[in-house]
Structures are given as structure tokens and as C-alpha cells.
Short mmCIF file of the C-alpha atoms (twelve columns), coordinates in Angstrom:
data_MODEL
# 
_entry.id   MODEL 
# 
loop_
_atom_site.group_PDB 
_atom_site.id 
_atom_site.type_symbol 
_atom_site.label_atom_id 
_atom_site.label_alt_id 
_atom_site.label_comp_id 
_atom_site.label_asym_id 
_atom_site.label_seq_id 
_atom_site.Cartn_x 
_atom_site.Cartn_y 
_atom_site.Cartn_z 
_atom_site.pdbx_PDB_model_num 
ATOM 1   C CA . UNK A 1   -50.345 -50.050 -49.426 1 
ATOM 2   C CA . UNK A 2   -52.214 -50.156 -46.087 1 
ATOM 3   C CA . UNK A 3   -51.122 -52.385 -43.394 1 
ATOM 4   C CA . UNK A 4   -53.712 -54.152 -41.253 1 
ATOM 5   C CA . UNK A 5   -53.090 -56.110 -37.733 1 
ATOM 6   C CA . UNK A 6   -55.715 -58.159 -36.418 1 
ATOM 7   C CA . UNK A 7   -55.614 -59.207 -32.706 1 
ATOM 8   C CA . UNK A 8   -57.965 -60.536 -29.737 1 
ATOM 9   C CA . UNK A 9   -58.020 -64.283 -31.146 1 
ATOM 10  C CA . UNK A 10  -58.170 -67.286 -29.327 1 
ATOM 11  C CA . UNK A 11  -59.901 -69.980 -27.725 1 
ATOM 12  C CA . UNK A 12  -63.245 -70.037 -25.899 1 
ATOM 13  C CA . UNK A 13  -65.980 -72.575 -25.488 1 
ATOM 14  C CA . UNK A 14  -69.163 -72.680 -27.442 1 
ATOM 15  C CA . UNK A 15  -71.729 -69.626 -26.330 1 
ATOM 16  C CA . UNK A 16  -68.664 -67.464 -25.190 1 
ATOM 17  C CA . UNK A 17  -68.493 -63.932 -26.188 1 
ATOM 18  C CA . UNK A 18  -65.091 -62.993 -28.627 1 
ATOM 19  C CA . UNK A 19  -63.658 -59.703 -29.720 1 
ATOM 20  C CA . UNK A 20  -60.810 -59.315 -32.445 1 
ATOM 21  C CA . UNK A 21  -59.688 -55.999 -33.776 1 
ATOM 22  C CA . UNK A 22  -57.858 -54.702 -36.510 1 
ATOM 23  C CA . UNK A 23  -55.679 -51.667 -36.911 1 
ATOM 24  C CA . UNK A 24  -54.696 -50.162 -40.080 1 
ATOM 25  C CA . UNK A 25  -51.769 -47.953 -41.094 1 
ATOM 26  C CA . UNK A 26  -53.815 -45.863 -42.870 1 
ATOM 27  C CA . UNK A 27  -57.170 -44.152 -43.787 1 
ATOM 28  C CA . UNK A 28  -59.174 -46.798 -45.527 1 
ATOM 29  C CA . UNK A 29  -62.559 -46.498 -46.535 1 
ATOM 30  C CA . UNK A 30  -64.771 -49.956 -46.306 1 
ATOM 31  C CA . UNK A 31  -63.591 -52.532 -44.554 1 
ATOM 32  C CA . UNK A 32  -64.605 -56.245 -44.008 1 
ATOM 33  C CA . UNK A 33  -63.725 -59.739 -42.154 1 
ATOM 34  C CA . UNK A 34  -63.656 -62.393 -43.748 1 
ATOM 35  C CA . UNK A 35  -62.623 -66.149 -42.434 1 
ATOM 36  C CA . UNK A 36  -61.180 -69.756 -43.459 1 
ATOM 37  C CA . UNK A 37  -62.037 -72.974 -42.048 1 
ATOM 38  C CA . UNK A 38  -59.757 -75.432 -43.033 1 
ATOM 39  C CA . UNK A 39  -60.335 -77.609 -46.471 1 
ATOM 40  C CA . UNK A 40  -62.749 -74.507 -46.883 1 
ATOM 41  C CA . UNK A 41  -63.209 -71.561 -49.240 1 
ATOM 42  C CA . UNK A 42  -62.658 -67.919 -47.273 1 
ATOM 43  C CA . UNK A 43  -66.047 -66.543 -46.714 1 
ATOM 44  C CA . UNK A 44  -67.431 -62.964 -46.153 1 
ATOM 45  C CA . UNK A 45  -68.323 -62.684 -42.130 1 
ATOM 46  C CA . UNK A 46  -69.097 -59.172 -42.167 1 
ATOM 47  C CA . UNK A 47  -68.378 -55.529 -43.348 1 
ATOM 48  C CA . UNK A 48  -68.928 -51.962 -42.519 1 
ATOM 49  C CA . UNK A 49  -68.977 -48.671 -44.870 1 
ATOM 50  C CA . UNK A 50  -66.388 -45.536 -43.812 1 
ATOM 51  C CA . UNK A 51  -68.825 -43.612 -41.226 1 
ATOM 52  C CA . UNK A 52  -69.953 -46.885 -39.564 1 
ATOM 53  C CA . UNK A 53  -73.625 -46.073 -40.977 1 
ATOM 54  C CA . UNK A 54  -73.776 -49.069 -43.060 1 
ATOM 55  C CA . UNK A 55  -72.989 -52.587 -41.798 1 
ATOM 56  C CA . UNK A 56  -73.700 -55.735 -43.479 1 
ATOM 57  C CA . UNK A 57  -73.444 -60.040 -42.166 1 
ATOM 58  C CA . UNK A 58  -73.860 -62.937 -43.581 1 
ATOM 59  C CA . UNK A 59  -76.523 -64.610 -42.687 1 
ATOM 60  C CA . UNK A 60  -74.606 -67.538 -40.665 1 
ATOM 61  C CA . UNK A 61  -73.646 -64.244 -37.898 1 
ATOM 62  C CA . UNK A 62  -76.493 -61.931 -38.225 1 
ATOM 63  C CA . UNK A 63  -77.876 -61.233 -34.551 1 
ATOM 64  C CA . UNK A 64  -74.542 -62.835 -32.924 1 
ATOM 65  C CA . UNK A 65  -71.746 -60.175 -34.447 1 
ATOM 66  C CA . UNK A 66  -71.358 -57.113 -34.859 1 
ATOM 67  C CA . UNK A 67  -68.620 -54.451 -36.963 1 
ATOM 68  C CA . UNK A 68  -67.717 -51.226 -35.165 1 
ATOM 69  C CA . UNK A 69  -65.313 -49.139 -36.137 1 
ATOM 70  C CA . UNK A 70  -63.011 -45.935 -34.619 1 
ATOM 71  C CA . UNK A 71  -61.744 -43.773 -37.372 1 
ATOM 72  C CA . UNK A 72  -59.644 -42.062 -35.107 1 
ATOM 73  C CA . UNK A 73  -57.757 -45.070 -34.161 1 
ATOM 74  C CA . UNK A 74  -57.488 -46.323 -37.299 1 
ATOM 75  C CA . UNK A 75  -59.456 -49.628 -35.905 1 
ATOM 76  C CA . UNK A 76  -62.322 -52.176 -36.953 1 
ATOM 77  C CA . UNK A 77  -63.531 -54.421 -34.303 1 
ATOM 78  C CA . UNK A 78  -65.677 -57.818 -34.785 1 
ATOM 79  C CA . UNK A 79  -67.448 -58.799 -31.775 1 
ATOM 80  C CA . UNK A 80  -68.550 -62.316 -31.802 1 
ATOM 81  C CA . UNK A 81  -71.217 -63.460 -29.310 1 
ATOM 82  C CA . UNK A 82  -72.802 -66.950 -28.815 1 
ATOM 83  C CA . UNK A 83  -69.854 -68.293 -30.273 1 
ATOM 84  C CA . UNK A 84  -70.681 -71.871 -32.684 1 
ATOM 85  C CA . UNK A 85  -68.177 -74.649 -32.941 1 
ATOM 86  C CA . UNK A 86  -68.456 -73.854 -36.898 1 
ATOM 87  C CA . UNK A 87  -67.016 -70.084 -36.346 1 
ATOM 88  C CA . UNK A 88  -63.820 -71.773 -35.633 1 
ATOM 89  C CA . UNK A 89  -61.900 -70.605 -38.493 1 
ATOM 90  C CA . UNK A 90  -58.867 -68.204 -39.510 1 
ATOM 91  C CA . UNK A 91  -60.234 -64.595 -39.525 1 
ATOM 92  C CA . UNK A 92  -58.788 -61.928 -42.075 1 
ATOM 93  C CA . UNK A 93  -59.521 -58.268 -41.876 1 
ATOM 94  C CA . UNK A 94  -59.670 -56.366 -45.091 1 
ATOM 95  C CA . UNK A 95  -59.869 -52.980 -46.452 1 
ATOM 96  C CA . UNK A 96  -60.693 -51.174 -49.960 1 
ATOM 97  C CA . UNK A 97  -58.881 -48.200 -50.398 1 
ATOM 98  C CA . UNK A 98  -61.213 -46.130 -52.692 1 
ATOM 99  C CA . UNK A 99  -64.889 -47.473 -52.318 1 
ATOM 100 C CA . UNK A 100 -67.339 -47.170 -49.336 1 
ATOM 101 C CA . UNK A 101 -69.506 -50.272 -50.070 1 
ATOM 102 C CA . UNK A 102 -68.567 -52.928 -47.538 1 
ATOM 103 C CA . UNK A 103 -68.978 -55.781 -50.410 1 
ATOM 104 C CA . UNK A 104 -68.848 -59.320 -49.352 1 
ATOM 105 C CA . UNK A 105 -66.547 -60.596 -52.522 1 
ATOM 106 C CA . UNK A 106 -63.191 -60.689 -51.461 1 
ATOM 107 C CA . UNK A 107 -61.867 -59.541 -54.767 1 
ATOM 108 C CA . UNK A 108 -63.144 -56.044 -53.860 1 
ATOM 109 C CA . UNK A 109 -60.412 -55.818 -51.141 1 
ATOM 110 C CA . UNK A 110 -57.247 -53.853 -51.444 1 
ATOM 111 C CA . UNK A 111 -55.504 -54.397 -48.263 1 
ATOM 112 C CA . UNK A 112 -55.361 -57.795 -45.937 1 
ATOM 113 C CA . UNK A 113 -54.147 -58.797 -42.664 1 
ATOM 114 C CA . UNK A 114 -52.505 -61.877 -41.680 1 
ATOM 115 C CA . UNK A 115 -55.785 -63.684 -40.129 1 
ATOM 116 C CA . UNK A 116 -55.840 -64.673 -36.723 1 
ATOM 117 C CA . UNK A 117 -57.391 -67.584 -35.416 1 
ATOM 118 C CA . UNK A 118 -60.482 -68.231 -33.919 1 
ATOM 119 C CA . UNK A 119 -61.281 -72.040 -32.442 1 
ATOM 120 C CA . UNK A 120 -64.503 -72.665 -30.634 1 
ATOM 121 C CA . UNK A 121 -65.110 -75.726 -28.412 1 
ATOM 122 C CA . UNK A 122 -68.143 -77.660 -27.674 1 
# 
């Protein structure tokens, strides 16, 4: 089992500029945030393939984040610009252990961290 860590959460005001990271313990291969809102279902944010060739967003980030990853360090890093009071949510990093397609189902993952949270004012 791969550990991940995420860091870099907090609180900003609506239009700031956020970065959280997560490190694993391990080599992982895909690897994709996901958040929770409260009273909401967790919902695919983002995800990036092993060399860093292949990213993918949902629609409610694309042009605002974006996945980068060191594979040296062992770290993923979601930088969140133009931040929306509805990005305020829990965010989870994830990682599959075997497949290189950053998938945005959350049943594809292997390996989650404990979420840290994100809360954007207006």
C-alpha cells in the first residue's frame, strides 16, 4: 500500500491563486484529485498519467488548474487559480498502482490521502 500526504490547504478569498501537493511513499503510476463539498458526492477535479504527458479536468476547473507532477520527489501538485466560492471543498489525492490512465471514477484508485481542505470566500 502507498501512502499519500496532501498539504498547502487553506483559506483564501475568491480569485486567489492555491497550491496543494501530495507526496507518496511510493512509485505510483496515475494519479488524480478528487474533492467533497459537504452534503455532496466526491467528484473528479483532475488527473495526470505517469510521465506528466497526459492531463485531464473536469470541466468546472479547466483553464483555472492545473496537475504537475515530480517523479523524483514522489509528488503531485494541483494548482488552483481564480479560486470560486464553489471550489471550497475537502480535496483527496489519489493514486492507481498499476494503470497509467488518469480516470476520473474514483473506483479506479488504489491509494488515498486524508483530504485537506480547501474554503474559498467571497
Amino acid at each position: 500500500q502507498v501512502q499519500l500526504v496532501e498539504s498547502g490547504g487553506g483559506l483564501v478569498q475568491a480569485g486567489a491563486s492555491l497550491r496543494v501537493s501530495c507526496t507518496a511513499s511510493g512509485r505510483t503510476f496515475a494519479k488524480g484529485w478528487f474533492r467533497q463539498a459537504p452534503g455532496k458526492v466526491r467528484q473528479f477535479v483532475g488527473g495526470i498519467s505517469p510521465s506528466g504527458g497526459t492531463t485531464r479536468y473536469a470541466d468546472s476547473v479547466k483553464g483555472r488548474f492545473i496537475i504537475s507532477r515530480d517523479n523524483v520527489k514522489n509528488t503531485v501538485t494541483l494548482e488552483m487559480n481564480n479560486l470560486k466560492p464553489e471550489d471550497t471543498a475537502v480535496y483527496f489525492c489519489a493514486a492507481r498502482r498499476y494503470n497509467a490512465y488518469p480516470s476520473e471514477f474514483d473506483r479506479d484508485y488504489d491509494d488515498w490521502g486524508q483530504g485537506t481542505q480547501v474554503t474559498v470566500s467571497s
